[in-house]
Phi, psi and omega in degrees: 000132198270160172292135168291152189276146188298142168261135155286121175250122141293124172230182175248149183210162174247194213276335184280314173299308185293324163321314219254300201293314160011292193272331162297298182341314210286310193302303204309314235029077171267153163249000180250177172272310169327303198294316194286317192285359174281321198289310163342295184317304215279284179358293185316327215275306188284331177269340183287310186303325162298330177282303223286308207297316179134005183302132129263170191231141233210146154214144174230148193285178165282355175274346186111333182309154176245133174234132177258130194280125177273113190272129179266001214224000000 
């Protein structure tokens, strides 16, 4: 099976988005912009398909508290 060929995707952002991504890289610790927005992606992706199955998606505090995350998308 040949590997599928890669696409270039390009976008425009403005100084506040490169900033944010900046600052997720850092939490990944990635070294491209690329590599953090596939992770980013792949994240977006895995809460959409949880919600579309009817899941919900929670954070809990270190006390335990549960907060359920409201998806806008």
């Amino acid at each position: 099976m040949e590997p599928k060929a890669r696409k270039r995707l390009q976008i425009d952002a403005s100084p506040e988005l490169i900033e944010e991504i900046e600052k997720l890289s850092k939490s990944l610790d990635t070294t491209t912009n690329a590599e953090t927005v596939r992770r980013a992606f792949r994240i977006a992706l895995w809460m959409v398909r949880e919600r579309a199955a009817g899941n919900d998606i929670v954070s809990i505090d270190k006390d335990g508290n549960t907060t359920r995350l409201v998806l806008l998308f």
